[in-house]
C-alpha positions in Angstrom: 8.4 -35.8 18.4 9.8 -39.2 18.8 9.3 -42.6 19.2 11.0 -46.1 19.1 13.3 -44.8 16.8 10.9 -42.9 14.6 10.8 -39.0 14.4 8.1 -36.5 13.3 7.9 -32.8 13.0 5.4 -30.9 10.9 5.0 -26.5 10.0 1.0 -25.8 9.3 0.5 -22.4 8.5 -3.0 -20.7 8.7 -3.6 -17.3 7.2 -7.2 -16.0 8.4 -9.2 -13.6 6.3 -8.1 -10.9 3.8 -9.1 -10.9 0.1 -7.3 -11.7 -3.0 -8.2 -9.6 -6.4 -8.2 -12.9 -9.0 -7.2 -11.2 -11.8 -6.8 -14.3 -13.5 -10.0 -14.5 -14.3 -9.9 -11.4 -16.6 -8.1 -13.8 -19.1 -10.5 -16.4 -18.5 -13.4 -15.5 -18.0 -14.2 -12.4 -20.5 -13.5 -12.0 -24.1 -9.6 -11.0 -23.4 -8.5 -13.1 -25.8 -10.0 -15.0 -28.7 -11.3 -18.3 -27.6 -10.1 -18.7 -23.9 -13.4 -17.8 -22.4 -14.1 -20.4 -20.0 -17.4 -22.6 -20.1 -19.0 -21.0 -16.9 -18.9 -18.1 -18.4 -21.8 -19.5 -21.0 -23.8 -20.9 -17.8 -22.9 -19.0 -15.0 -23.0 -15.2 -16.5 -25.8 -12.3 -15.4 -29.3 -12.5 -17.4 -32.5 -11.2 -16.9 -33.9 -14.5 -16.0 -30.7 -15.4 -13.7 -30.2 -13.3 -11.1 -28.2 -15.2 -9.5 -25.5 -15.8 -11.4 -21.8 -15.5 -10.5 -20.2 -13.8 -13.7 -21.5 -10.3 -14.6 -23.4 -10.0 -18.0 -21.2 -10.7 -20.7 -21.4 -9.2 -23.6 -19.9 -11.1 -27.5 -19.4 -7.2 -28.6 -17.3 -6.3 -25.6 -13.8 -7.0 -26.3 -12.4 -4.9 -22.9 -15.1 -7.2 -20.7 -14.1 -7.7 -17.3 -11.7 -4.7 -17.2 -14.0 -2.4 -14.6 -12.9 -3.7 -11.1 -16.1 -5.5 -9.7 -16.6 -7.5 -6.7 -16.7 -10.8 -9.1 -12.4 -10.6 -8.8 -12.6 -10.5 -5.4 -12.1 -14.1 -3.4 -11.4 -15.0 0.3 -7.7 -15.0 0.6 -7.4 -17.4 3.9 -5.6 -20.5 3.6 -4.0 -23.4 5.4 -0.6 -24.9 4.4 1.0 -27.7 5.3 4.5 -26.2 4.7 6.7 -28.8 6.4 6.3 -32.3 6.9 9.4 -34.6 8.0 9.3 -38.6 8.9 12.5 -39.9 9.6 13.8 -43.4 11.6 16.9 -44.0 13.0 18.4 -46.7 13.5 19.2 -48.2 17.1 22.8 -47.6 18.4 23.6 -51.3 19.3 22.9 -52.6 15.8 25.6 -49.1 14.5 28.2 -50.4 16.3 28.7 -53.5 15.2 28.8 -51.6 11.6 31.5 -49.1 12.8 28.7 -46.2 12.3 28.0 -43.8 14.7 24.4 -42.5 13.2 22.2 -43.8 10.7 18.9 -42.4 10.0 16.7 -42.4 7.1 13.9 -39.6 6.3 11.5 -38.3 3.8 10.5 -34.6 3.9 8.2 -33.2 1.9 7.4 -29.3 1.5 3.6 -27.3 0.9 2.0 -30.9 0.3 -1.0 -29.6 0.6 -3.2 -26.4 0.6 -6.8 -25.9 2.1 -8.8 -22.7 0.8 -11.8 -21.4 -0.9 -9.7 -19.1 -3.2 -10.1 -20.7 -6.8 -6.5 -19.4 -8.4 -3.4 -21.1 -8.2 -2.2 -20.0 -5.3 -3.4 -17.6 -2.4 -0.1 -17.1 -1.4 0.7 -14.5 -3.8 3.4 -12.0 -4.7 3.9 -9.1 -6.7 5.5 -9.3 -10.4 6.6 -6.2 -10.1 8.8 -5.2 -7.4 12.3 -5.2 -8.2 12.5 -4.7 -12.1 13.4 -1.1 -12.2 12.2 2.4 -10.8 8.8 2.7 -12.5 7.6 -1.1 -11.0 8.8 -0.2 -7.7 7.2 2.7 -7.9 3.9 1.0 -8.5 4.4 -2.0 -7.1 2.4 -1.7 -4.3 -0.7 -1.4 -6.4 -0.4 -4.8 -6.7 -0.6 -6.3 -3.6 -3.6 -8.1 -2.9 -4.2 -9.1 -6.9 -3.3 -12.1 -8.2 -1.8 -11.5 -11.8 -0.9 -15.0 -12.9 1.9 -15.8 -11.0 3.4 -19.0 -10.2 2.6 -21.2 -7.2 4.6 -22.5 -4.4 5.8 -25.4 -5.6 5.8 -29.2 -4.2 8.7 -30.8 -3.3 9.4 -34.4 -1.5 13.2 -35.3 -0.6 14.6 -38.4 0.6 17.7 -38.5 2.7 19.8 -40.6 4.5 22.4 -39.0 7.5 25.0 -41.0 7.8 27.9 -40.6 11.6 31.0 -41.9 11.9 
């Protein structure tokens, strides 16, 4: 879209439904590892006063806690992304020609700014670690898809450029 010398163009993209496993929250919220239980899991945990609780009973003696697929992994995977967003002005053609320039126009563009969704990992766009790496994980690697093993989200980005005709 343009105007006046200012241009605009945006990508949304909407994922509807689907679930994500949040594995994730094995490592954080059960006795994985020593120390890295989160504090909902001393508020928010099963008893027989709380039924309503979102963590399953949790156990101090249970070192393996969290390992029986339950529905407490599993999180709407919908999302919206704003995966594109680009400003630019350029500049009018009278005022270029008395510079000797053909074109100048400015513009900031910024990428996955932002991300709307209920899913409470890092990213609902995941991926699987495992395809690629050798014949056993591609083997497998479709037992992945859906679960969220800790990888990294899309990242942020926000570029300023200038184009520049002569």
């Amino acid at each position: 879209m343009m105007y006046k010398g200012f241009d605009y163009s945006s990508f949304l993209y909407c994922k509807d439904g689907g679930q994500i496993a949040n594995q994730t929250r094995y490592w954080t919220d059960f006795n994985t590892f020593q120390g890295v239980r989160t504090r909902s899991v001393l508020y928010d945990s099963w008893t027989p006063e709380k039924h309503d609780a979102l963590l399953p009973q949790v156990n101090s003696d249970e070192g393996a806690a969290g390992q029986v697929p339950v529905n407490y992994f599993i999180e709407p995977g919908g999302y919206l992304r704003l995966r594109n967003l680009s400003l630019g002005y350029t500049f009018p053609k009278k005022m270029m020609d008395k510079m000797g320039v053909d074109r100048l126009r400015f513009y900031i563009q910024g990428q996955n700014l932002f991300t709307i969704t209920k899913y409470t990992g890092l990213d609902p766009e995941i991926t699987t670690n495992n395809t690629g790496r050798n014949d056993y994980t591609r083997r497998f690697a479709d037992r992945n898809l859906g679960v969220d093993v800790g990888n990294y989200p899309t990242s942020k980005s926000i570029i300023f450029g200038l184009n520049l005709g002569f």
